[in-house]
C-alpha positions in Angstrom: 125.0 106.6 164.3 125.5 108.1 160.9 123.0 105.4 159.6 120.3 105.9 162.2 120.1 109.9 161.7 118.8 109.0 157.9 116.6 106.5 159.0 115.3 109.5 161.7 114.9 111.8 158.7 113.2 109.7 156.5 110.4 108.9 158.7 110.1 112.3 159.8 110.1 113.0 155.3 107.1 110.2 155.3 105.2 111.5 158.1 105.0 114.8 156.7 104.0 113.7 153.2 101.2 111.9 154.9 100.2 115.0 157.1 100.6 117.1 154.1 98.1 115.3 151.9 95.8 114.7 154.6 95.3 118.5 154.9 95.6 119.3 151.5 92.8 116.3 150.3 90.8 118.3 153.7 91.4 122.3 151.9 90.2 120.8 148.3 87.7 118.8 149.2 85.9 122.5 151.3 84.3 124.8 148.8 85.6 128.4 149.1 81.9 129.8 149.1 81.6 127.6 152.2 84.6 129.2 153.7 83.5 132.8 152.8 80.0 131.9 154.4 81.6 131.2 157.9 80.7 133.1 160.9 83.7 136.0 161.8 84.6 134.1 165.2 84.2 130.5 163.1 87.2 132.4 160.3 88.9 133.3 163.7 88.7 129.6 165.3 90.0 128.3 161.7 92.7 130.8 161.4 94.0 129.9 164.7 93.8 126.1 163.8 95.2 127.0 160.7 98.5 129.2 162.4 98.8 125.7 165.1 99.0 123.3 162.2 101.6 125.3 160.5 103.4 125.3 163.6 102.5 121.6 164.1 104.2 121.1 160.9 107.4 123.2 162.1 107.4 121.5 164.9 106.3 118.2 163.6 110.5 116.5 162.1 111.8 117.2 165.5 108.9 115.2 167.5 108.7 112.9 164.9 112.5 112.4 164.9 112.2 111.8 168.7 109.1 109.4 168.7 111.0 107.0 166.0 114.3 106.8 167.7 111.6 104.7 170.4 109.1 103.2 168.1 110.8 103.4 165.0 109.2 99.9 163.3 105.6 101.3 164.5 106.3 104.9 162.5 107.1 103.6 159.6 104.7 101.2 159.0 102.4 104.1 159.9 104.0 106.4 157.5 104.4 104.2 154.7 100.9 103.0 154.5 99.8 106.6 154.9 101.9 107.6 151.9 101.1 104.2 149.7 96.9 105.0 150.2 97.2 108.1 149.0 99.6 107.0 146.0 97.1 104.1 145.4 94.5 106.9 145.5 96.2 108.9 142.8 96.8 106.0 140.6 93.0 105.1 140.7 92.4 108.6 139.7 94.8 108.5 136.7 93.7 105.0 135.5 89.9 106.5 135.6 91.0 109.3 133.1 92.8 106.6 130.8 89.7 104.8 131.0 87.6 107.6 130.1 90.2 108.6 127.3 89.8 105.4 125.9 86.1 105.3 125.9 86.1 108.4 124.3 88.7 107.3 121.6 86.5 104.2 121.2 83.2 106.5 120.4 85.3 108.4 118.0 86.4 105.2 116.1 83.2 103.5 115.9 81.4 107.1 114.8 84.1 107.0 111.9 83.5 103.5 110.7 79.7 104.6 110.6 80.6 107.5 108.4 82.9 105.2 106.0 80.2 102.4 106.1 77.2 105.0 105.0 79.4 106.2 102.2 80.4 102.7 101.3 77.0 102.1 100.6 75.7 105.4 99.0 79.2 104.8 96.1 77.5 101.4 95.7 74.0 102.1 94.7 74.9 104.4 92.8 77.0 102.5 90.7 74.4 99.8 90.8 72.3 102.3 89.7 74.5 103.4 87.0 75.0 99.9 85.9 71.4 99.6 85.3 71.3 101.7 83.0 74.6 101.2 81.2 75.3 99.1 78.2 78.6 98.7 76.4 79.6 99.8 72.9 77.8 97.9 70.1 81.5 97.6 68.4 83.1 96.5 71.5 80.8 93.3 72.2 80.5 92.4 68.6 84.3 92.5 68.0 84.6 90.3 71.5 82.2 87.6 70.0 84.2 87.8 66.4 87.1 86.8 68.1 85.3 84.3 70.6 83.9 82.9 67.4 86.9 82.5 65.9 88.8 80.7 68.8 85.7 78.7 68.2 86.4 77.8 64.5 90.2 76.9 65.2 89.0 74.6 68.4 86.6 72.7 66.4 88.0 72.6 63.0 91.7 72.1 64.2 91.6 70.4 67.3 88.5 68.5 67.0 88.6 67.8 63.5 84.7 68.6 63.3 83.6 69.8 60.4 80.3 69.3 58.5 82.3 68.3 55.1 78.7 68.8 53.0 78.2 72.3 54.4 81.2 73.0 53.7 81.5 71.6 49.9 78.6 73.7 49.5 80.1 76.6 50.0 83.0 76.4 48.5 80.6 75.4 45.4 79.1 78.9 46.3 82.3 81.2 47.1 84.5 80.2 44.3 82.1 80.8 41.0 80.6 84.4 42.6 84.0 85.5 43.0 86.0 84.1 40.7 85.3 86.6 37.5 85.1 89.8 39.4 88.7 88.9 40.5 89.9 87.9 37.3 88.7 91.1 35.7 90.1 93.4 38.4 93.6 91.5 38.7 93.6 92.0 34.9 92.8 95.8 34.4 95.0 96.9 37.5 98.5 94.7 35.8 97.4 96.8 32.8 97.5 99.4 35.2 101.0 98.8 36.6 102.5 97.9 33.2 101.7 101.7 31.5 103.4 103.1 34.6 106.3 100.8 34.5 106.8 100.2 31.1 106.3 104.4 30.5 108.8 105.4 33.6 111.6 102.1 33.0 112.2 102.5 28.9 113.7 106.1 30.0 116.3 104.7 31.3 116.7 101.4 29.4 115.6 99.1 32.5 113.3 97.5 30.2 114.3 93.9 31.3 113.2 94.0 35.0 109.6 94.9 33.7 108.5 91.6 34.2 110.0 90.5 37.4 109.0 93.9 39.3 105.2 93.0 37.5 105.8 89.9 39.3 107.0 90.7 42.4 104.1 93.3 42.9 101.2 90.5 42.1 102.7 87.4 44.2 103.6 89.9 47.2 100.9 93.0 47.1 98.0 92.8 44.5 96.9 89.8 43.7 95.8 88.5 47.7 94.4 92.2 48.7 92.5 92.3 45.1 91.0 89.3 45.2 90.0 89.7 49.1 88.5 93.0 48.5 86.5 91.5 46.1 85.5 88.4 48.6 84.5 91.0 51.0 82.2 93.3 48.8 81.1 89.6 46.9 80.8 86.8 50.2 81.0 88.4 53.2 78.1 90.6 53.1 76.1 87.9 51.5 77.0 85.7 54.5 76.5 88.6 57.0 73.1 89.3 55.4 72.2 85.6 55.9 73.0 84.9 59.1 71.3 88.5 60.3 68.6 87.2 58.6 68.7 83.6 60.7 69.1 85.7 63.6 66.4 88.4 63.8 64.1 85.6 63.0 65.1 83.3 65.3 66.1 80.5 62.5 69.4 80.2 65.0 67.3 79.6 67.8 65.5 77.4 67.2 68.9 74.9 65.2 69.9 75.4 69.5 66.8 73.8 69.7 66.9 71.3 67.8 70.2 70.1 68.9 72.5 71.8 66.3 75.4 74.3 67.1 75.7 76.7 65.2 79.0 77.5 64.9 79.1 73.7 63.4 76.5 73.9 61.1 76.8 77.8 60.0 80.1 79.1 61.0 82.7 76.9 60.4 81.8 75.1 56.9 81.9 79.4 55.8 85.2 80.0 57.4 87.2 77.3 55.9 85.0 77.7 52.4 86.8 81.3 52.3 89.9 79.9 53.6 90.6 77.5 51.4 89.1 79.1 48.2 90.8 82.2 47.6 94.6 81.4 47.8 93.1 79.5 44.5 91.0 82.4 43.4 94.6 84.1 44.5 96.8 82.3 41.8 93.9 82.2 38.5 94.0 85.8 39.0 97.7 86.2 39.2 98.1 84.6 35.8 95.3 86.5 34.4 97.2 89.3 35.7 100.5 88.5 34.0 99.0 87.6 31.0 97.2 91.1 31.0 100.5 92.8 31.1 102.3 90.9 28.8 99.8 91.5 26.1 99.9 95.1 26.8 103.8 95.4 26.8 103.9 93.6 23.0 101.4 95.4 21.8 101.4 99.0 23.4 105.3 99.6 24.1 106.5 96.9 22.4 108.5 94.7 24.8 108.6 91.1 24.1 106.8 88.6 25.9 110.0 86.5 26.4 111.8 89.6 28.1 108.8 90.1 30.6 108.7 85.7 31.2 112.7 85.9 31.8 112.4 88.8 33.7 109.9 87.9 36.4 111.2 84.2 36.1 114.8 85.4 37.6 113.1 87.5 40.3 110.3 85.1 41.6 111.5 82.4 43.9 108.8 79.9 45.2 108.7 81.6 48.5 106.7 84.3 47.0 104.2 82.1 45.8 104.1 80.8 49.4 103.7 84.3 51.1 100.4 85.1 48.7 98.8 81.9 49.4 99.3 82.2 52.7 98.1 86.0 53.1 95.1 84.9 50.9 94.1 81.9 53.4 94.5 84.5 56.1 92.7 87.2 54.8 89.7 84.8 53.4 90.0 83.2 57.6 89.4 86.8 58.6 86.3 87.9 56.3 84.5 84.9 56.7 84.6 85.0 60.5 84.1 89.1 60.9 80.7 88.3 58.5 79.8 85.8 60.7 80.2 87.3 63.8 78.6 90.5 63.0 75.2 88.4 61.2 75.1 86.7 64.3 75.2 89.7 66.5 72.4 91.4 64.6 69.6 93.2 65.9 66.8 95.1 65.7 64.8 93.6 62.6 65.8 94.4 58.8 67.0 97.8 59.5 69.4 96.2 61.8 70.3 93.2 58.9 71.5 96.3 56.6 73.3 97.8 59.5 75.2 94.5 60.2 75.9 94.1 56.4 77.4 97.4 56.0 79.6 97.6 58.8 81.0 93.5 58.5 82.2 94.8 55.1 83.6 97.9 55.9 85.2 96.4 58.8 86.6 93.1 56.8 88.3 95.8 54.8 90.0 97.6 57.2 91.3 94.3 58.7 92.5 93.0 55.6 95.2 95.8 55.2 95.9 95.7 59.2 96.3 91.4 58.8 98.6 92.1 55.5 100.9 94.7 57.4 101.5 92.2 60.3 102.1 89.7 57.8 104.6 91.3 55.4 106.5 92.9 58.3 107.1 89.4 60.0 107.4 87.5 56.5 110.2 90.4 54.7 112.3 91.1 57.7 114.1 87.3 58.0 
């Protein structure tokens, strides 16, 4: 009994929500104007209706109630597909507003990407136009070709073992004679130099014995490879960088590619290992001419004997010295010879341009050579 009462209840629930929305889909779908517009007897005839359905709907559980406790299976189908229509009805309604959300959202998106793209492309003509117009340091590309040039120069020359050996012979015949007095003669007068200051400051306090081997230690380790490449640089490199800017601005290197020659062969190389190889020799004459300098000085200026200065700098050299100037001197001569070459190569702009290039290989083989010598002596003297 219990269980039929509820089941009473529920279609009377159902056939109300169904009456309900019926009358309220009826009230919104009238405009109010049209109500307003009615006739006074027509506003009387609707309230009336409108008092009887309220009273219908008071009214409505009870007959309901009644009518399903004798058709119950009939009022309920009724009822439920009343109720599921207008669900169905409301769910089309919501899914059209997702749709149009969606749409909208979609318009936005799209109208972004426009936006982005059109930027996109106004950042990239301008840098295209910027790009035109654009060109990189003079320094920077010549000192990226220097070093291209000189990967070049190890590849064939070490690798390869290509060399043009009469080229080459050449300038060696060339480098060592222009080069070889001024660095005698400068190696000499600054161990003349040295000696008045040590000689002077050491026989103050009677340290006249290590004269010598301090003399010694100065030329193998300092002076002697940094004199002489100075001297290289000012002497051979800006002949070489003169040369090959010559070659260049009038097309002399051209037309060897022409011919089936490569330059870095033919000009390049047989220059780098001429420098190379010939002033860790110009290195050592003027490291005795040094020593022999300061030795005549001390004998006959302070009067320190020759022996004294030989046993002196004999106890403090070791053969490893020798070795670390040799070395520095094939390294620095490496260095000049390709930074002169690089820089003639690179030249431009017609003799103007050939003094330009001449100037600056030599200025800048000079700053490297002291750069190269403080990489060297800080790796070499801290074993």
């Amino acid at each position: 009994a219990t269980a039929s009462v509820h089941h009473r209840r529920d279609m009377a629930t159902l056939a109300m929500r169904a009456v309900g929305s019926s009358l309220l889909a009826r009230a919104r779908a009238e405009p109010i104007s049209s109500r307003a517009g009615r006739p006074r007897a027509a506003r009387v005839r609707a309230g009336c209706l409108n008092r009887a359905g309220a009273k219908s709907i008071h009214v409505l559980p009870r007959r309901v109630e009644r009518l399903g406790a004798r058709h119950p299976r009939g009022w309920t189908c009724a009822a439920r597909s009343t109720v599921a229509a207008s669900d169905a009805k409301a769910e089309d309604d919501d899914e059209a507003g997702d749709s149009a959300g969606a749409v909208k959202k979609h318009e936005g998106s799209a109208e972004l990407a426009t936006q982005l793209e059109a930027a996109g492309d106004a950042v990239a003509e301008y840098l295209n136009e910027a790009l035109k117009t654009w060109e990189p340091p003079k320094f920077l590309w010549r000192t990226l070709y220097t070093l291209l040039l000189l990967g070049l120069v190890v590849k064939r020359v070490l690798w390869q073992r290509k060399l043009n050996m009469q080229q080459t012979l050449q300038q060696i015949a060339r480098v060592g004679p222009d080069t070889l007095g001024v660095a005698m003669l400068t190696s000499s007068f600054v161990g003349m130099v040295f000696t008045i200051q040590f000689c002077k400051e050491f026989s103050k306090v009677g340290l006249t014995r290590v004269i010598g081997g301090l003399l010694g230690l100065a030329f193998t380790r300092e002076l002697t490879p940094v004199i002489c490449a100075i001297v290289l640089a000012g002497r051979v490199g800006s002949a070489i960088a003169a040369e090959l800017g010559t070659m260049q601005v009038s097309e002399q290197v051209d037309q060897l590619r022409t011919l089936g020659s490569d330059p870095v062969d033919y000009l390049v190389a047989p220059r780098v290992v001429a420098c190379a190889v010939s002033l860790p020799i110009l290195s050592l004459v003027s490291f005795s001419i040094g020593m022999a300098a300061s030795i005549l000085l001390a004998d006959l200026r302070y009067g320190i004997s020759p022996n004294a200065i030989i046993d002196s700098a004999a106890k403090y050299l070791e053969s490893g010295d020798i070795g670390i100037m040799s070395f520095k001197a094939l390294a620095f001569g490496a260095v000049i010879a390709t930074i002169s070459c690089g820089w003639g190569q690179t030249t431009t702009g017609g003799a103007k341009g050939v003094g330009e290039s001449t100037t600056a290989s030599v200025v800048i083989s000079l700053v490297a050579i002291f750069v190269v010598d403080f990489f060297i002596s800080l790796t070499w003297f801290q074993r």
